[in-house]
BAFI-3210 file (N, C-alpha, C; in Angstrom, 3 decimals, decimal comma, padded with zeros to 6 digits):
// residues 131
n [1|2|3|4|5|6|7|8|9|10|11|12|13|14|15|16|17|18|19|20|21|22|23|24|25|26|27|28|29|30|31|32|33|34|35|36|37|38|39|40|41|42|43|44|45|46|47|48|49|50|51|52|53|54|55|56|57|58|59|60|61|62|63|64|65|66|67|68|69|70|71|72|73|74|75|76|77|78|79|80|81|82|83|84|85|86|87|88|89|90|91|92|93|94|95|96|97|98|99|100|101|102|103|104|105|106|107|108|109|110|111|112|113|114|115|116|117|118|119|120|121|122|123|124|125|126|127|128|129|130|131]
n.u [000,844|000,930|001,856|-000,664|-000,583|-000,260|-001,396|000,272|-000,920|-000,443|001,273|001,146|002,090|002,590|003,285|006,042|007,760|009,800|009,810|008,561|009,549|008,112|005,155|005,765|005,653|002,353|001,654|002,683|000,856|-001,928|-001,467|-001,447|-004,074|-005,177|-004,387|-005,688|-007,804|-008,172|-006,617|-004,379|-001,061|000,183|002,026|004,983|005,948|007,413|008,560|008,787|010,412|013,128|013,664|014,478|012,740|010,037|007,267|004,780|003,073|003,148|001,058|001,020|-001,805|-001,575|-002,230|-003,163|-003,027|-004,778|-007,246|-007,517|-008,810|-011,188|-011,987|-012,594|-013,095|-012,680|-008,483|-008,973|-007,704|-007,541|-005,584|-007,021|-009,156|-008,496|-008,373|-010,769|-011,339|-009,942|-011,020|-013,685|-012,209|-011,010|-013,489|-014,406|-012,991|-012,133|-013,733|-011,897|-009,465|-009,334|-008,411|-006,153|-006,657|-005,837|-004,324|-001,674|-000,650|000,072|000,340|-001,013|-000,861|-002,640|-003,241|-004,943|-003,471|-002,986|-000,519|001,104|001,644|004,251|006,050|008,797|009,484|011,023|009,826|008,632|007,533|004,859|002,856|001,499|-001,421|-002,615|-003,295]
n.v [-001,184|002,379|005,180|007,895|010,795|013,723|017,258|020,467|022,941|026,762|028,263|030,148|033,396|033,378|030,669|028,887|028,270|027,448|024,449|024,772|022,776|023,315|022,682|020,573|018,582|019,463|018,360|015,330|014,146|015,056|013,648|010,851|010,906|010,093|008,300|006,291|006,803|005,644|003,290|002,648|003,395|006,580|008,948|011,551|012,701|013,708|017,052|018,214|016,564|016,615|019,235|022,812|024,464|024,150|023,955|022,927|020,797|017,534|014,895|011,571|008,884|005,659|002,891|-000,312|-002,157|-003,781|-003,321|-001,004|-000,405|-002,281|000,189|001,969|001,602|000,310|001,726|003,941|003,314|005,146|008,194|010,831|010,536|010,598|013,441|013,604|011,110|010,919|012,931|011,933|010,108|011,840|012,780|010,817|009,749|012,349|012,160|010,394|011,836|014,192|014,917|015,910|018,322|021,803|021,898|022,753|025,696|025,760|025,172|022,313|019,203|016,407|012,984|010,073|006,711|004,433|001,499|000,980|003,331|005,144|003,644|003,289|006,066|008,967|008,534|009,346|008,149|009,075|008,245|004,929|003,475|002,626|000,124]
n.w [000,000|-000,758|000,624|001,840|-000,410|001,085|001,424|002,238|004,249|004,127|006,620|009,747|010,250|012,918|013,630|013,765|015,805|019,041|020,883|024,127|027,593|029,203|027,148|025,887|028,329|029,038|026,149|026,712|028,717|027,716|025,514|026,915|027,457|025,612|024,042|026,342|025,647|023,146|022,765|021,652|021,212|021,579|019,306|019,069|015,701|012,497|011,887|014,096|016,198|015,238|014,252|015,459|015,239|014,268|011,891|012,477|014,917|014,708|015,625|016,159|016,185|016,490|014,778|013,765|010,753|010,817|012,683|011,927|009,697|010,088|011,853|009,594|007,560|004,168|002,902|000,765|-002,311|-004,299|-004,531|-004,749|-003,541|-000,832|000,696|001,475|002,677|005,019|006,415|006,954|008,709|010,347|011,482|012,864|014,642|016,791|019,013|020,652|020,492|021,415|023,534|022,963|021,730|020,905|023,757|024,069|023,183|020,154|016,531|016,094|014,215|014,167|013,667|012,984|011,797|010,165|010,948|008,615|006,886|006,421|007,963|007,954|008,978|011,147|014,670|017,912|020,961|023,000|024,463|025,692|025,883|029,443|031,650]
ca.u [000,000|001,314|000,954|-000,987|-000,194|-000,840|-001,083|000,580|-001,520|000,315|001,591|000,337|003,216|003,800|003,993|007,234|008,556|010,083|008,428|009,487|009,494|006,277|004,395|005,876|004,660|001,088|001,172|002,140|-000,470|-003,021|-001,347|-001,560|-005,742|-005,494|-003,799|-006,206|-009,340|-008,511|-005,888|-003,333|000,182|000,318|003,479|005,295|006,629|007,365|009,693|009,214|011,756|014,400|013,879|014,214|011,722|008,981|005,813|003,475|003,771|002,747|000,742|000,121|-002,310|-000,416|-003,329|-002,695|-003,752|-006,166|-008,125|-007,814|-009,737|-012,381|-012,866|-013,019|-013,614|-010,729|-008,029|-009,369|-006,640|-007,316|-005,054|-007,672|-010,380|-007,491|-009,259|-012,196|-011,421|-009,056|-011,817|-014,065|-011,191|-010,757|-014,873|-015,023|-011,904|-012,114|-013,815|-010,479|-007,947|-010,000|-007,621|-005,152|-006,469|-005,364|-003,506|-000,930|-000,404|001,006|-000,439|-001,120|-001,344|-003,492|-004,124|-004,903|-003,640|-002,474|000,890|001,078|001,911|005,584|006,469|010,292|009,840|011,087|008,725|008,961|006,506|004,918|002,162|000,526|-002,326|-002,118|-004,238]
ca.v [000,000|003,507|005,995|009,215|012,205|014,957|018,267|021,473|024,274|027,047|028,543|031,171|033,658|032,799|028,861|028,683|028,798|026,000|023,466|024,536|021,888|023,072|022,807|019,278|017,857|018,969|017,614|014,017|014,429|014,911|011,946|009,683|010,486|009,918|006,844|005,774|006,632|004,843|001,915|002,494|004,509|008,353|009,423|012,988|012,211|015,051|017,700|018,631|015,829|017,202|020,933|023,835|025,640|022,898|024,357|022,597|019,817|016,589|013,773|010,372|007,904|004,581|001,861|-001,726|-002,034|-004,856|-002,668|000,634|-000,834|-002,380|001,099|002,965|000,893|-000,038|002,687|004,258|003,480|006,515|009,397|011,924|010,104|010,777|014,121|012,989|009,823|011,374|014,019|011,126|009,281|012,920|013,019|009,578|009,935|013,220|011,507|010,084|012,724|015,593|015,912|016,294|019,437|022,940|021,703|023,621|026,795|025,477|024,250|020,679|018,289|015,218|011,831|008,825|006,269|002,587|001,221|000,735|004,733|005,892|002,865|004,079|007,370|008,736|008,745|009,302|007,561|009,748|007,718|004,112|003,103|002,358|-000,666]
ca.w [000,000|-000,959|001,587|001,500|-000,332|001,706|001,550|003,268|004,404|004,744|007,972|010,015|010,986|014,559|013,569|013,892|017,421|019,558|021,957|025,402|028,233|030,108|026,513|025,854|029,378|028,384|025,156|026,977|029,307|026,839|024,458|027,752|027,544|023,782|024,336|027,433|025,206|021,870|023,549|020,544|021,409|020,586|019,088|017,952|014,499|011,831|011,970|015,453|016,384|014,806|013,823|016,521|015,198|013,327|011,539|013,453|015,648|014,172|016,601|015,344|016,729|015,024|014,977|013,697|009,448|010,426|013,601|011,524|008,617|010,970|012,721|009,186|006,317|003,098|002,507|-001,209|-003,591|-005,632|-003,830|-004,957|-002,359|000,712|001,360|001,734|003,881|006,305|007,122|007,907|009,859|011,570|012,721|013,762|015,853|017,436|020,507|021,094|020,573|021,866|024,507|021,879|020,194|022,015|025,312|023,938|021,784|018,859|015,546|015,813|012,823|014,860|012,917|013,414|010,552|010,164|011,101|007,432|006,943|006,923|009,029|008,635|009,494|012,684|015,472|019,588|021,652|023,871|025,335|025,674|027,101|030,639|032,222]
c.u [000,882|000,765|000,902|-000,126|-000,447|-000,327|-000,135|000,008|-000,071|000,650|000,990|002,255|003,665|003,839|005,155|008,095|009,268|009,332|009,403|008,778|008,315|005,129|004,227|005,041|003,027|000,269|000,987|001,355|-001,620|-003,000|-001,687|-003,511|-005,883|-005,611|-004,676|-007,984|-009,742|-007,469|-004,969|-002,238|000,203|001,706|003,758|006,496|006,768|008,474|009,789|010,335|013,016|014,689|014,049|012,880|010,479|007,694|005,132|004,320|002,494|002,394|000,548|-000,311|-002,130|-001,358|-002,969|-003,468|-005,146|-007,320|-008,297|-008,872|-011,166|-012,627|-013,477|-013,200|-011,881|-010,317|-008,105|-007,290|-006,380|-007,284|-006,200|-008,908|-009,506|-008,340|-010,178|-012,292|-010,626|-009,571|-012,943|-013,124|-011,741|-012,592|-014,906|-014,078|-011,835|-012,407|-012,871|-009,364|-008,091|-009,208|-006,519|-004,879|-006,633|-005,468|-002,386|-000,991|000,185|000,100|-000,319|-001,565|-001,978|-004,275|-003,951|-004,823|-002,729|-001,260|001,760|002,132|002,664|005,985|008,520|010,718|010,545|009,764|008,974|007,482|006,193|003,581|001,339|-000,448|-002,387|-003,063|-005,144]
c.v [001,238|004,455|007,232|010,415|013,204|016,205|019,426|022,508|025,245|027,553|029,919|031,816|033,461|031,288|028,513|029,322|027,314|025,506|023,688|023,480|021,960|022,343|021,488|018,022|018,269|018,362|015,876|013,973|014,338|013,366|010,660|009,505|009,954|008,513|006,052|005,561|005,671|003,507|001,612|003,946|005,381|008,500|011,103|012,362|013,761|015,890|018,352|018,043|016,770|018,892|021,591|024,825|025,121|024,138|024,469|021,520|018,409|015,416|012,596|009,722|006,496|002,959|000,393|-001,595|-002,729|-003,706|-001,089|000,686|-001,577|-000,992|001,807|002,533|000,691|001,293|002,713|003,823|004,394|007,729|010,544|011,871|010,743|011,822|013,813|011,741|010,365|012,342|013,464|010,311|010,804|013,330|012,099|009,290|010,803|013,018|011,143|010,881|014,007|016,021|016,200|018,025|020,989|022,911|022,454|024,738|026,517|025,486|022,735|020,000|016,927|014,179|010,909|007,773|005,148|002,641|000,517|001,950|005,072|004,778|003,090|005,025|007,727|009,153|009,006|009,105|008,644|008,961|006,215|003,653|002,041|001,356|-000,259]
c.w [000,000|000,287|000,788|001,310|000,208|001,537|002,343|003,460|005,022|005,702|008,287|010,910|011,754|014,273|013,792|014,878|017,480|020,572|023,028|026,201|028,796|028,736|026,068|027,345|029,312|027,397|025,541|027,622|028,837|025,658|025,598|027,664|026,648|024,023|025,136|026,257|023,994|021,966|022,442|021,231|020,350|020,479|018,600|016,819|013,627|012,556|013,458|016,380|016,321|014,534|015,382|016,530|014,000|013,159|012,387|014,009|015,317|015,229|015,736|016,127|015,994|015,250|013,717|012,455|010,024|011,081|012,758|010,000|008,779|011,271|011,169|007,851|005,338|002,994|000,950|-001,886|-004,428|-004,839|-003,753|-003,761|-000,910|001,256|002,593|003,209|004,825|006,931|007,826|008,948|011,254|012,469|013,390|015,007|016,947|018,781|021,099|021,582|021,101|023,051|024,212|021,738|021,572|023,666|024,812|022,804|020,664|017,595|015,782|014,580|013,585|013,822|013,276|012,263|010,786|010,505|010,097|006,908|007,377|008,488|009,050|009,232|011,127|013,793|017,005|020,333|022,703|024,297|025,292|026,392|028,219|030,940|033,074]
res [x|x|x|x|x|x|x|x|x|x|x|x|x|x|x|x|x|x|x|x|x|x|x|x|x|x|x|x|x|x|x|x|x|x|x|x|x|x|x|x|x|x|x|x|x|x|x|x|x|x|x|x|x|x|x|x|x|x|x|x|x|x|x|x|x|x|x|x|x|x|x|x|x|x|x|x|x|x|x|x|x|x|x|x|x|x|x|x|x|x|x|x|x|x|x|x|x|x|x|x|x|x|x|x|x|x|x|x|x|x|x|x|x|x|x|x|x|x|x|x|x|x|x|x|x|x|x|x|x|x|x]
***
């Protein structure tokens, strides 16, 4: 399977700061609910890793091909559908990640998408769900 092309919206002038330490302990905080509500490990992946001064700050919710195709049906084959399906992924999820979306001042990029998707990339675990 090919992964999604995605877009870049572009930035809003202040986007581009750095993640200080208080802003990072609320983001895990909020990835530990993520993590608690949908029972798949939240990660920060994307250039926030590595940059000083990242766009946005990229979350992934990294869900297993088989369970992510049960929650949301087959991934379209025809790139041009991605839109479209990753805006239903993003309603049917939101229950989940809602403690994701402004715990911190930043831009957040927040998805939730197979462990299919940029499985080399780099990633940093920031939360799994706890028993």
């Amino acid at each position: 399977m090919s992964e999604p092309i995605l877009g870049k919206r572009k930035p809003r002038l202040d986007s581009y700061k750095p993640m200080t330490w208080g802003a990072f302990v609320k983001l895990e905080e909020a990835a530990q609910k993520a993590a608690n509500a949908t029972g798949y490990p939240v990660y920060l992946v994307g250039s926030a890793i590595y940059k000083n001064l990242p766009r946005d700050i990229d979350i992934s919710v990294i869900v297993p091909l088989e369970d992510f195709e049960t929650m949301f049906g087959m991934i379209p084959d025809d790139q041009k559908l991605f839109p479209v399906y990753l805006g239903w992924i993003f309603q049917r999820s939101f229950p989940w990640v809602h403690a994701l979306h402004f715990c911190i001042d930043y831009d957040l990029d927040i998805k939730v998408c197979p462990d299919t998707w940029w499985p080399e990339k780099p990633k940093m675990l920031l939360a799994i769900p706890s028993d």
